[in-house]
C-alpha positions, 0 to 999 in steps of 0.5 A: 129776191124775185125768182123766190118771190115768184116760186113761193107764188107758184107753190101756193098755186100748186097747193090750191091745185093739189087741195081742189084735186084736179089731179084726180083723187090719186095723191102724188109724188113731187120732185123738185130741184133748186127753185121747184123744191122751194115751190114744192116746200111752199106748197106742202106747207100751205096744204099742212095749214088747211083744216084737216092738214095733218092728214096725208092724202094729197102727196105721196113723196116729196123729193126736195133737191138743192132746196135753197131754204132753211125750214124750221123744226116746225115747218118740217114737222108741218110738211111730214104731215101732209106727205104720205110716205117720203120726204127726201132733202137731197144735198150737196155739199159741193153746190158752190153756187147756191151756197153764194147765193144763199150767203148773199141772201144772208149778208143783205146782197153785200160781201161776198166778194171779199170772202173765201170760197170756202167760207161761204159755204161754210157759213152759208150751210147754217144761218145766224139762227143755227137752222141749216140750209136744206140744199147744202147739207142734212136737216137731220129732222124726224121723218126726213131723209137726208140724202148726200148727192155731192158724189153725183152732183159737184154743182148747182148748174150740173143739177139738170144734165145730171138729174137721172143720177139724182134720182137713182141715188135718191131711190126715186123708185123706191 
């Protein structure tokens, strides 16, 4: 997929920006939705693969919202490091639009017309491998919090006009 492709890019880019410390020597705190949570799971875990990436120092918190990807233990474990403080995984089980495209991806863009609305979410939430996409529900990984935003967020296209309320139930702030 193209739009992934091109956020995977930017996220190596904003690793390489983050390792060099343009950004001074003050870590900092990432906050992404849909494409730039992948962008930002990119990069965290492209710092997590330099030497020296177990320690956390360039990132503060990382809040990872409708992140369309499905991480491995390992990957989780490899972003932890690199993160201070909070790794949020903000979800919402309500996201129909992710969980189409997500189940799109899956079955090799064919199917999903012939599919029940809520099959696709269903089957969409947890891949073939069992690993379970972070945007539509917990991880349940050490050192990530799972934060459930479908009360606030009923869908991918509300993610923008609805964003401050993400963050205050993601407690952004604290």
């Amino acid at each position: 997929m193209q739009a992934q492709d091109r956020a995977k890019k930017a996220g190596r880019l904003l690793g390489e920006v983050l390792e060099k410390k343009v950004q001074g020597e003050r870590p900092v705190i990432l906050v992404g939705t849909s494409l730039g949570a992948l962008t930002i799971l990119t990069a965290l875990q492209y710092l997590a693969s330099l030497p020296g990436g177990d320690v956390p120092g360039y990132v503060e918190s990382a809040y990872l919202i409708s992140l369309p990807a499905a991480p491995t233990p390992e990957e989780w474990v490899n972003v932890r490091k690199v993160v201070a403080r909070r790794v949020v995984n903000a979800y919402s089980e309500s996201d129909w639009v992710l969980a189409g495209v997500v189940r799109c991806v899956s079955m090799n863009y064919g199917g999903v017309a012939n599919s029940r609305l809520h099959e696709v979410v269903t089957r969409a939430a947890t891949l073939s491998s069992g690993i379970k996409v972070a945007g539509l529900g917990p991880v349940n990984q050490p050192g990530v919090e799972d934060v459930d935003v479908s009360s606030t967020l009923k869908g991918h296209m509300e993610i923008q006009t609805k964003l401050s309320d993400i963050l205050k139930v993601i407690n952004v702030d604290g």
